[in-house]
C-alpha positions, 0 to 999 in steps of 0.5 A: 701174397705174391713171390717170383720164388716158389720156395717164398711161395711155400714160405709165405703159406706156413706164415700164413697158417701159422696164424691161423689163416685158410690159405690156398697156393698156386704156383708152377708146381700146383696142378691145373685142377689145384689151382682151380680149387684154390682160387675158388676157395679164395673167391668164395670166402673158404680161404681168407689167404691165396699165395701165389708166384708171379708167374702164376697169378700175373695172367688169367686171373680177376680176383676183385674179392681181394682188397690187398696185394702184398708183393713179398718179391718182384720178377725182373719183368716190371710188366709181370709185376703190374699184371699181377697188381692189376688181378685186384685192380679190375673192372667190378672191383667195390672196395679200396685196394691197398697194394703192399711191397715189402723189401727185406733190407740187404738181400737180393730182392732189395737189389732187384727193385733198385735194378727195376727203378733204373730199368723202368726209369731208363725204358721211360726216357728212351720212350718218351726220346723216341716220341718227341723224334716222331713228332719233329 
């Protein structure tokens, strides 16, 4: 599961423990030395669950023993959300992976992903502008 928020972060596992899951967190407030410990639980089967902000899991990470991203935030950075979609979708990856976004209607975070649709959309035109004028 990934949030931009660690309050989501913290959120997302007492939801998870409260069905029971073995979950393992990472974010700005975990210890390098947690953090560790809870990406090697998750990569050894000893957590079925490995929460984590954005930030955190965006970088340094392959964790092709996942087969599902559930994003329950965005950051504004659309490259920070690819980055972190991308820790499952890597080389040495066996299984389908299925990446789930989930949007609470009216919030901020609904407003954030129409400002990233428009933001991305508008990054792509101008790219795509600036290309064809190279090629002339």
């Amino acid at each position: 599961m990934l949030a931009h928020y660690r309050d989501t972060v913290e959120a997302c596992v007492r939801v998870a423990e409260s069905v029971g899951a073995r979950v393992g967190a990472v974010h700005g407030g975990v210890s390098k030395d947690a953090k560790s410990r809870a990406v090697a639980d998750f990569k050894s089967g000893r957590s079925d669950v490995l929460v984590g902000s954005l930030e955190t899991l965006a970088e340094g990470l392959t964790l092709t023993v996942a087969d599902m991203a559930i994003f329950v935030e965005k950051s504004y950075k659309p490259s920070r959300n690819e980055q972190a979609m991308r820790r499952v979708h890597r080389m040495g990856q066996e299984r389908p992976v299925t990446i789930l976004d989930y949007v609470t209607p009216d919030t901020v975070d609904e407003r954030k992903r129409e400002a990233l649709a428009t933001k991305t959309d508008q990054q792509m035109r101008v790219l795509s502008a600036a290309q064809f004028a190279a090629m002339l």
